[in-house]
C-alpha positions as CSV (number, residue, x, y, z in Angstrom):
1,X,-29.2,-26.3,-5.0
2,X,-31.3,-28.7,-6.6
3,X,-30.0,-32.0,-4.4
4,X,-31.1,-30.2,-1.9
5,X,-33.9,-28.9,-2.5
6,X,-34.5,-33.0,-3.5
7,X,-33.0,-33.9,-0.5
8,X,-35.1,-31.6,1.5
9,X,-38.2,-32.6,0.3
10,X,-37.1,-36.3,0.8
11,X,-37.0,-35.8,4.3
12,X,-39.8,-33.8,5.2
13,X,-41.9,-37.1,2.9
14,X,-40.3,-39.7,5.4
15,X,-41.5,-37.3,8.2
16,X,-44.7,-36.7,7.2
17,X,-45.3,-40.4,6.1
18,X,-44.1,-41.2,9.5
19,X,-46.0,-39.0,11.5
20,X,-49.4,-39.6,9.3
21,X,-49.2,-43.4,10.4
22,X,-48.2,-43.1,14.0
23,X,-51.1,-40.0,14.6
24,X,-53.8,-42.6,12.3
25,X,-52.4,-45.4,15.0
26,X,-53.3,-43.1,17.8
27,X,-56.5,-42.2,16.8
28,X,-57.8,-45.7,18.1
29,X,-55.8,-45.0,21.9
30,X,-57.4,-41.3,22.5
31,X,-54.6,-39.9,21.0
32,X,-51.8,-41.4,22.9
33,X,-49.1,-43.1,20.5
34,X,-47.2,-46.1,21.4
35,X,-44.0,-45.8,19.0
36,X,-42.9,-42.4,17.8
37,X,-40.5,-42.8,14.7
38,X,-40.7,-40.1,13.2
39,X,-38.1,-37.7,14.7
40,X,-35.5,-40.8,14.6
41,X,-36.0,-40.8,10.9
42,X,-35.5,-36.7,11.2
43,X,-32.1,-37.3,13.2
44,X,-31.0,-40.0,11.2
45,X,-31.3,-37.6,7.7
46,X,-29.4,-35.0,10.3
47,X,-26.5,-37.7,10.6
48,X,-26.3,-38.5,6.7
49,X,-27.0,-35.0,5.2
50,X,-24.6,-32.0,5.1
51,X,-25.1,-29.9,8.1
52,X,-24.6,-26.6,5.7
53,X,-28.4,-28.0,4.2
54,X,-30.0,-28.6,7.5
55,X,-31.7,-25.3,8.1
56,X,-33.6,-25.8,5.3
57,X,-34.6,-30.0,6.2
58,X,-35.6,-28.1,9.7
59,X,-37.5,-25.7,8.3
60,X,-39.4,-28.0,5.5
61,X,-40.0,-30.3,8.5
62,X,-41.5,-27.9,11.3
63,X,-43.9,-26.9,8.3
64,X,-45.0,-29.9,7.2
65,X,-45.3,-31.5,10.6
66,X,-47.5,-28.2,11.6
67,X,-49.7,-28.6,8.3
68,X,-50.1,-32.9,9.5
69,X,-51.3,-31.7,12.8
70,X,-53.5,-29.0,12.2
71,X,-55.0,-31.5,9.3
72,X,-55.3,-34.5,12.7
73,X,-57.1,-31.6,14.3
74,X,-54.9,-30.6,17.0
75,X,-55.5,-26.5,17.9
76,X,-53.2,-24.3,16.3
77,X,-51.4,-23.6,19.7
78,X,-50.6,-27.2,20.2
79,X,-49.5,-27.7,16.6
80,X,-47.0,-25.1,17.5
81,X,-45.7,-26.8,20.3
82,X,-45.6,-30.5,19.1
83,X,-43.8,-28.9,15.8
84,X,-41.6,-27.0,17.5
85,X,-41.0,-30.2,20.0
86,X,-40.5,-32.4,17.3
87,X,-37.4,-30.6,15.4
88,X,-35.9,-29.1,18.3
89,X,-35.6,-32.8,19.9
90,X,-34.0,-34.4,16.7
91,X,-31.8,-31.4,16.4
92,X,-30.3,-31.5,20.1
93,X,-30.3,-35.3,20.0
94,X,-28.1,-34.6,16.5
95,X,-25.9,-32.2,18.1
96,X,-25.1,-34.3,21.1
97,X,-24.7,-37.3,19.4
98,X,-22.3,-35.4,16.9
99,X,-20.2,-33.5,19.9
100,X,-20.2,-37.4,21.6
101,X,-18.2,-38.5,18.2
102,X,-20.9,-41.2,17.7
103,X,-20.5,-42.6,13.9
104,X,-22.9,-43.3,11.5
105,X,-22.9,-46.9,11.8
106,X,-25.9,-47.5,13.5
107,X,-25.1,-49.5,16.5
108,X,-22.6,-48.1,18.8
109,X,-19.9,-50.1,21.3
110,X,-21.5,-51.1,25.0
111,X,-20.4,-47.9,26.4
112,X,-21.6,-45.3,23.4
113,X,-24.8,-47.1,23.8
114,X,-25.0,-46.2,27.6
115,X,-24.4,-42.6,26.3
116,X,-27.1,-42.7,23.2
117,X,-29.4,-43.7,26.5
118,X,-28.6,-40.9,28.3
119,X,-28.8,-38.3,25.9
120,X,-32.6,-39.7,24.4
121,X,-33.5,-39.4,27.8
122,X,-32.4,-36.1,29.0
123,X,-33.6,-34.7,25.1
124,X,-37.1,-36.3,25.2
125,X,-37.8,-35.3,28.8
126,X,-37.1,-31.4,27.5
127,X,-39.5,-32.3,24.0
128,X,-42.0,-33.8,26.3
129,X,-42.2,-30.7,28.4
130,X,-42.5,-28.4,25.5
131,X,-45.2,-30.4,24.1
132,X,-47.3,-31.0,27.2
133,X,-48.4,-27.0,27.3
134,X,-50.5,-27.5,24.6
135,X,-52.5,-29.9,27.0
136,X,-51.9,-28.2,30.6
137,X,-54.9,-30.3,32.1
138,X,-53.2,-33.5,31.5
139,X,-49.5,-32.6,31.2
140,X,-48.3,-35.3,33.8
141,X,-50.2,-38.1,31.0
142,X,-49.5,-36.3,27.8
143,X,-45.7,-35.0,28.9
144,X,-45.4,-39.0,30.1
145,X,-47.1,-40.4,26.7
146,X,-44.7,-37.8,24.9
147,X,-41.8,-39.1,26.4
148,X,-41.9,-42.8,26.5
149,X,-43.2,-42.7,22.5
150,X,-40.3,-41.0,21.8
151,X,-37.5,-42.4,23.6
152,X,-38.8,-45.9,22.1
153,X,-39.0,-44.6,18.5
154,X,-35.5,-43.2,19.0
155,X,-33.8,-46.1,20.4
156,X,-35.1,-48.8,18.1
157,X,-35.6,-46.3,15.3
158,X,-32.4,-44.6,14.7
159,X,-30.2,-47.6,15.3
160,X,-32.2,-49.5,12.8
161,X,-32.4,-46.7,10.3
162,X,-28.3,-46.2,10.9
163,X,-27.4,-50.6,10.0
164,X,-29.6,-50.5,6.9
165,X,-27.9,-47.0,5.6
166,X,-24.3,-48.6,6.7
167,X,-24.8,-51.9,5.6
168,X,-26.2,-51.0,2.2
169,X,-23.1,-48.1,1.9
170,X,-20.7,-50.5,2.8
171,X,-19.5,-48.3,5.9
172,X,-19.9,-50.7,8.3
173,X,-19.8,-54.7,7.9
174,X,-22.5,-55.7,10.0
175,X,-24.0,-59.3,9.4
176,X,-26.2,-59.0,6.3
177,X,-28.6,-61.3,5.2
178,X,-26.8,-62.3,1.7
179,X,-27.2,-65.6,0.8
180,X,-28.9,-66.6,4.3
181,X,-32.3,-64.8,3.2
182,X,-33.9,-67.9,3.8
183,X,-32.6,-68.5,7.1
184,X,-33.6,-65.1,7.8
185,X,-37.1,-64.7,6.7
186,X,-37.6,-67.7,8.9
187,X,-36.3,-66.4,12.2
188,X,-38.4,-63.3,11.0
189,X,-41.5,-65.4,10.6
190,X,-40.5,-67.0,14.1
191,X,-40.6,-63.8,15.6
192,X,-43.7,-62.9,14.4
193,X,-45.4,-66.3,15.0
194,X,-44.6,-66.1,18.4
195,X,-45.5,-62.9,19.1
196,X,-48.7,-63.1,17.3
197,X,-49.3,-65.9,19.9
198,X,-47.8,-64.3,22.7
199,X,-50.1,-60.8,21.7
200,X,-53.6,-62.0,20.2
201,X,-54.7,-64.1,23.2
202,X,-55.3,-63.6,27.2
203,X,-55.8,-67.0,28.2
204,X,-51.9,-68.4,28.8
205,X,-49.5,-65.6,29.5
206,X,-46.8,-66.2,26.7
207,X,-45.0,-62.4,26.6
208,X,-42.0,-63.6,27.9
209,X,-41.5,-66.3,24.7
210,X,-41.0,-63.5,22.6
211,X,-37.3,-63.1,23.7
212,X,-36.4,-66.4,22.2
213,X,-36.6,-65.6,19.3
214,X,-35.7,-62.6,19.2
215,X,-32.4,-63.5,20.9
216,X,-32.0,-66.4,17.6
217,X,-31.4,-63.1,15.3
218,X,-29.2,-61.3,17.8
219,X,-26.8,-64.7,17.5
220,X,-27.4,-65.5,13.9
221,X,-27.3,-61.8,12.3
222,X,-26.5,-59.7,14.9
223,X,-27.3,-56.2,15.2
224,X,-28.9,-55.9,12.3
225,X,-31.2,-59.2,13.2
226,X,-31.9,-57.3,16.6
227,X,-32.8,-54.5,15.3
228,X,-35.2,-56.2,12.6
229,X,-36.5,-58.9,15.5
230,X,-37.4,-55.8,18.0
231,X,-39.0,-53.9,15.2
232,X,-40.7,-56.8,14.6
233,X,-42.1,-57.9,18.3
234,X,-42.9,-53.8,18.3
235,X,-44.9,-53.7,15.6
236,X,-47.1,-56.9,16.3
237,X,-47.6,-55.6,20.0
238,X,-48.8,-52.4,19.0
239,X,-50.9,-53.5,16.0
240,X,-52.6,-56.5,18.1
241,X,-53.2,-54.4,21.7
242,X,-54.5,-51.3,19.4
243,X,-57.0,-53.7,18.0
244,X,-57.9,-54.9,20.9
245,X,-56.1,-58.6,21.4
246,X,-54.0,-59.6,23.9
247,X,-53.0,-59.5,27.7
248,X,-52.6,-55.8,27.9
249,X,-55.6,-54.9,25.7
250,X,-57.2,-56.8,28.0
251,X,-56.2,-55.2,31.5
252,X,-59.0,-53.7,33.1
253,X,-57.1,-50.0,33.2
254,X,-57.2,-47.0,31.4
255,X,-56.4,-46.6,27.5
256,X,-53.3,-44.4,28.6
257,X,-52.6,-47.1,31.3
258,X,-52.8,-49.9,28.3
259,X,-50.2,-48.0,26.7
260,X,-48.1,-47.3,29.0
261,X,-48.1,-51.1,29.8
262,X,-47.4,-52.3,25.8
263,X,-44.3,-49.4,25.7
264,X,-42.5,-51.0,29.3
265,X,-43.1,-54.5,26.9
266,X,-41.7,-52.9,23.9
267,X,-39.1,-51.3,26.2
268,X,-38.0,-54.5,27.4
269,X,-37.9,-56.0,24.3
270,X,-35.2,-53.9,23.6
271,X,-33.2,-53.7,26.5
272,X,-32.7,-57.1,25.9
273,X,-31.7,-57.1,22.1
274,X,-29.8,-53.9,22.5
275,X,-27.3,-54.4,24.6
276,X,-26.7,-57.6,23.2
277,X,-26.7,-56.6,19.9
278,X,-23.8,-53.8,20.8
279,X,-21.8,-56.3,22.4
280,X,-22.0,-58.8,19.0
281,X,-21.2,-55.5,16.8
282,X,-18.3,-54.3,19.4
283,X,-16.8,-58.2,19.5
284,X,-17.3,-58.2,15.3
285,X,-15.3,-55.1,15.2
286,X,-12.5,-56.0,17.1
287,X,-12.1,-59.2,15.4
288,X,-11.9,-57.4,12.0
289,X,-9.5,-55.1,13.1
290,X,-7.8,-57.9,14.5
291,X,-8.0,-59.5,11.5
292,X,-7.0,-56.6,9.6
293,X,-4.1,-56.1,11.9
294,X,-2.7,-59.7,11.3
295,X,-3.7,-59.5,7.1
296,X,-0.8,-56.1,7.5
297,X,1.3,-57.8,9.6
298,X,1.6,-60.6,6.9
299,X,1.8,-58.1,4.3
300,X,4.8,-56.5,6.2
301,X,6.7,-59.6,7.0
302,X,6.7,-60.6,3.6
303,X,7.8,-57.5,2.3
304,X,10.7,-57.7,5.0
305,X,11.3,-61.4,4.1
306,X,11.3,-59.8,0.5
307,X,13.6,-57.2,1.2
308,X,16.0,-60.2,3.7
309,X,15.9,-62.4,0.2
310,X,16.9,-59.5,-2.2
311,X,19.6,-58.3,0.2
312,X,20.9,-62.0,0.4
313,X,20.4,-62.4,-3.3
314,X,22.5,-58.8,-3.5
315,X,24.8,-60.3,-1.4
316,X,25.4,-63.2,-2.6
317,X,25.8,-61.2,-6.0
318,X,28.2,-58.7,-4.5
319,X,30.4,-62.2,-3.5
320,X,30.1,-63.5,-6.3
321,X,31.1,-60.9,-8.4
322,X,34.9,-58.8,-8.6
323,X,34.4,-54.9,-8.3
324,X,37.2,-54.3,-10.7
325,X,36.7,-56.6,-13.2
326,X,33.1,-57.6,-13.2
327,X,33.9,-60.9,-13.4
328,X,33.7,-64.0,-10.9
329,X,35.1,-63.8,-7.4
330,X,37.9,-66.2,-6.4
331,X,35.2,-67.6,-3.6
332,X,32.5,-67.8,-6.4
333,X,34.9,-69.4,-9.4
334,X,36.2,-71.8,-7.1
335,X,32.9,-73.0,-5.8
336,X,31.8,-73.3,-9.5
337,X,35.0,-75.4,-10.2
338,X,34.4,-78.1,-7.4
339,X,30.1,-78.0,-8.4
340,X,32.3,-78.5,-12.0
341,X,34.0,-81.7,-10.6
342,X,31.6,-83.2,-9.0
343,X,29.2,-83.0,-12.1
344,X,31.9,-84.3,-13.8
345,X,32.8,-87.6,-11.6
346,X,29.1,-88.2,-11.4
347,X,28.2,-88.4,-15.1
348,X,31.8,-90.1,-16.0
349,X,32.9,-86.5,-18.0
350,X,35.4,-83.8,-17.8
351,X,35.7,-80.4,-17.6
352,X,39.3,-78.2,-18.5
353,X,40.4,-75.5,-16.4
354,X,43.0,-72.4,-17.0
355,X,45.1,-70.2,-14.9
356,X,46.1,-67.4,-16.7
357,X,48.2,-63.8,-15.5
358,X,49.1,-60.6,-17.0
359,X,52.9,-60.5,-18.5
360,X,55.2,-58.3,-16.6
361,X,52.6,-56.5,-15.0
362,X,54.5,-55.0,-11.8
363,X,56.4,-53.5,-14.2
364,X,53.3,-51.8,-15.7
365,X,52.0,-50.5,-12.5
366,X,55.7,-49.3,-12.1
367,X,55.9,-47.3,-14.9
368,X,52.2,-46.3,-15.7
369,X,50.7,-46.1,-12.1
370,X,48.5,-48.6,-10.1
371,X,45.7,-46.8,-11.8
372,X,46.8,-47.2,-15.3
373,X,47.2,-51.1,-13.7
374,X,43.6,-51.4,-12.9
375,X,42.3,-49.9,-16.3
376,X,44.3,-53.2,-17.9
377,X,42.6,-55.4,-15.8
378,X,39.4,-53.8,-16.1
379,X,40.1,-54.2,-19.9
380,X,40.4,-57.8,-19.4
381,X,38.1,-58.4,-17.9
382,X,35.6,-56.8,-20.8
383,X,37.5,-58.5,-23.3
384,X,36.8,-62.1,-21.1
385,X,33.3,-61.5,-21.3
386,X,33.4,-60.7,-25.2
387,X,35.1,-63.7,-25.3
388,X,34.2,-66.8,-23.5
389,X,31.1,-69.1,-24.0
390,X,27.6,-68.7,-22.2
391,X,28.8,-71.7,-20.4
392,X,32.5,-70.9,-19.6
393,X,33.1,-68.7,-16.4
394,X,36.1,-66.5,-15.7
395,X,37.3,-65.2,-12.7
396,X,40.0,-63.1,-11.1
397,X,41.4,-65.3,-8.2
398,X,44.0,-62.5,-7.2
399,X,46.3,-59.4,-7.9
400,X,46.6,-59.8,-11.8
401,X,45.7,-63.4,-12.0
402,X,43.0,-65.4,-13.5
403,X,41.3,-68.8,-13.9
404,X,38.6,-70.0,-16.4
405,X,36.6,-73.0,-16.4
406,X,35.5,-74.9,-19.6
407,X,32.5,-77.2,-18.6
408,X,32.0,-80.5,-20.5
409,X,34.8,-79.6,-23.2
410,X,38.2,-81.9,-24.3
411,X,41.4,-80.7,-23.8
412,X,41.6,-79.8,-27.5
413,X,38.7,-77.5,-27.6
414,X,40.0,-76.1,-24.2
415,X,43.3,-75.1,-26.2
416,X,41.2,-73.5,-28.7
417,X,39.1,-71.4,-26.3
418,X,42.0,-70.0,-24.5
419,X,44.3,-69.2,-27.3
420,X,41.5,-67.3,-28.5
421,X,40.8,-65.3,-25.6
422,X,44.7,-64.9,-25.0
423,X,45.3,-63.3,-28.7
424,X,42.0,-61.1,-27.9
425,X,44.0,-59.7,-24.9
426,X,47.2,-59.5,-27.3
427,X,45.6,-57.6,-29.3
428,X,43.6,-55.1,-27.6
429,X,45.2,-51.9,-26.1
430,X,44.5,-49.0,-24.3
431,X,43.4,-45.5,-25.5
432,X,45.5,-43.5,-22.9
433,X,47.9,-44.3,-22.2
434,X,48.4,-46.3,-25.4
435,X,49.5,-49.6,-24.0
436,X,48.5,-53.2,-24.6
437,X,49.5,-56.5,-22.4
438,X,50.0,-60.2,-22.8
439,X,49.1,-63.2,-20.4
440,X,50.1,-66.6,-20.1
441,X,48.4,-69.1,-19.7
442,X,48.8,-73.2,-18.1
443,X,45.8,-75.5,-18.8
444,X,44.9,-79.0,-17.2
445,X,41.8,-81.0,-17.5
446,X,40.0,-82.8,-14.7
447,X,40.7,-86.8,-16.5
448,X,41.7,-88.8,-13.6
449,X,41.3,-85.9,-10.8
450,X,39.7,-86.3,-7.8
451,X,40.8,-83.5,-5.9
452,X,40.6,-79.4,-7.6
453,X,43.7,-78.4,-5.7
454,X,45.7,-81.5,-7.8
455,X,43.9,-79.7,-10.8
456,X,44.8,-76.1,-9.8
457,X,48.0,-77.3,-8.7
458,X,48.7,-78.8,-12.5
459,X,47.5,-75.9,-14.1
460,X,49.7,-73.4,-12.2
461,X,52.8,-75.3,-12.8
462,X,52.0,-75.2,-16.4
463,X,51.2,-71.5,-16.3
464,X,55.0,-71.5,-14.7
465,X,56.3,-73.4,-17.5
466,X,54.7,-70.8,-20.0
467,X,56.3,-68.0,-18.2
468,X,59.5,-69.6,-18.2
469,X,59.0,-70.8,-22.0
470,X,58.9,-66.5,-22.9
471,X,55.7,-65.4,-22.0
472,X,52.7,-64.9,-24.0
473,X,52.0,-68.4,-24.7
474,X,49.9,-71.2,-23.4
475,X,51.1,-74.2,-21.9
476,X,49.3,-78.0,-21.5
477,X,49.8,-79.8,-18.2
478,X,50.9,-83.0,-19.0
């Protein structure tokens, strides 16, 4: 209750604040105002605020506005009306901006901004006629004054209101000044150079100069420049033909005719920034959500190029790996064995290799079952990576037979490395059924090899000579 009670009186201060100046501006015209902001600052608290609290921003403001007019010495009766006229037109203009699905952005897209036309139009023609029966012997001027000060404050006001509160939120990333502030205040102080020129003299007609640089802004800061440049050129025109200067002060017509004159300038003013300005903001948006689009579409392919690497790295693992055993592939052990070689022709060394099988093992599937088989190999293959060095590699090359490579070792400290592992596998045993195997083993090392099959070659005869020397033994290629 008490941010909105804050709230509340927040906007009915903008209001008043806003209608104080423009009705003070007026005085000096016969009460006709040039620039009515002070519903757009009304709508644009509508668009920001929680609808549930906008009764009481309605009410505050129909009061307040009543008490500013009856102090400006309007009659009670047209107090009434231009009160009434006032909330009801930033309440429908609310409404059918909300029911169009406008955002809160500020500038809309090209053809949102067609429809923001349309419905200031339509909802100031139906304010204006409310209004104008407080004066029913000069409602075609007042219900004309009426309209055009309001459309103009609405369609430079509300947009401008809407890029500051979005840019400053964050909502919306419109062109902001940042680090160009320079740059900025000097396009500012170009607008209002030249229309100070263009508005406080009679002798040269210059109005049309304003557009330069007012176009400069569009370009360099977009909406928001547009927005700031048209305020700008509005503000100067009003101040200078209120005070007297310029080509329209200086029209031999009526006041009422003088201001209907400077709102067609201020009109055109920002027919031309507008649309402009909505076109920059639309072409800005798509290119961040182009931008955006191609950031998660680089995001994506890398996480697929991630998953294509860890699948091939899985892969490759998979491979290079036995299920049963856990240890090396035949594909992977034998590609390690030639990498083996040719490290070992290159730097002049040598490298020792063993082929190794299980003793009588048909015989142990035969008796204990294929899967009693598998559990000895599995064994093995624990007992293998218990066993070997950090730089040794084992791998099971088929049915019950293995080879091991000894990088960068003699063949003495080869012999020593596989008697080793073969008494490990002598001496372990399974827990059920309570079994244990043997292997045998044939070793060659790589001196004076070129080729690996003339290695693997050497080494299996030597495993053959073990078998046939009664098992459980190693043998040395000679």
């Amino acid at each position: 209750m008490r941010h909105t009670s804050t709230r509340a009186a927040l906007v009915t201060t903008l209001f008043c604040l806003n209608s104080l100046i423009v009705i003070a501006a007026s005085n000096h015209t016969g009460g006709f105002a040039a620039l009515w902001s002070a519903n757009a600052s009304l709508v644009f608290m509508l668009m920001i605020f929680p609808r549930k609290e906008h009764p009481v921003y309605c009410t505050g403001v129909f009061l307040a506005s009543l008490v500013v007019n009856l102090y400006s010495g309007f009659p009670l009766q047209a107090a009434l009306l231009y009160s009434l006229s006032n909330v009801l037109e930033a309440v429908l203009v609310f409404l059918a901006l909300a029911r169009l699905g406008f955002p809160k952005t500020g500038l809309y897209n090209p053809a949102q901004l067609v429809e923001f036309g349309i419905v200031a139009t339509l909802v100031t023609a139906i304010s204006a006629s409310i209004a104008s029966l407080g004066d029913i012997e000069n409602f075609a001027n007042a219900w004309l004054s009426w309209f055009a000060s309001d459309l103009l404050g609405l369609l430079i006001f509300l947009p401008c209101f809407n890029i500051i509160h979005a840019t400053i939120t964050g909502a919306e990333k419109y062109i902001w000044p940042g680090r160009r502030w320079f740059e900025f205040a000097g396009i500012m102080s170009l607008v209002f150079a030249v229309s100070a020129v263009a508005l406080v003299q009679t002798a040269v007609p210059l109005l049309f100069l304003t557009a330069i640089p007012v176009f400069a802004a569009v370009f360099r800061f977009g909406p928001f420049g547009g927005m700031a440049s048209t305020l700008m050129v509005a503000i100067v025109a009003e101040f200078f033909t209120l005070s007297g200067f310029g080509p329209i002060a200086g029209l031999e017509a009526s006041q009422i005719t003088k201001i209907f004159v400077l709102q067609a300038y201020i009109a055109s003013q920002l027919m031309l920034a507008l649309p402009i300005a909505s076109l920059l903001a639309d072409r800005q948006s798509k290119v961040e959500k182009i931008i955006e689009n191609e950031k998660l579409l680089r995001i994506l392919a890398e996480k697929d190029q991630r998953k294509a690497e860890e699948a091939k790295l899985q892969k490759m693992r998979l491979l290079a790996r036995d299920e049963l055993t856990g240890l090396s592939s035949r594909r992977h052990i034998m590609e390690q064995c030639e990498l083996a070689l040719q490290r070992a022709q290159e730097g002049n060394g040598a490298f020792s290799i063993a082929i190794f099988d299980v003793d009588k093992f048909k015989a142990v599937n035969d008796r204990f079952g294929h899967a009693v088989g598998d559990d000895i190999l599995r064994m093995i293959g624990k007992i293998c990576k218990h066993t070997i060095s950090r730089n040794q590699l084992v791998g099971r090359i088929g049915g019950e037979e293995f080879l091991m490579l000894l990088p960068d070792t003699s063949i003495a400290e080869a012999e020593a490395q596989v008697e080793r592992l073969r008494l490990a596998i002598m001496d372990a045993r399974l827990l059920q059924p309570d079994i244990g195997v043997t292997v045998s083993a044939g070793l060659a090392n790589s001196a004076g090899f070129h080729e690996l099959k003339e290695m693997l070659l050497l080494a299996d005869k030597a495993l053959y000579a073990a078998k046939h020397g009664g098992r459980n033994r190693l043998e040395i290629a000679a």
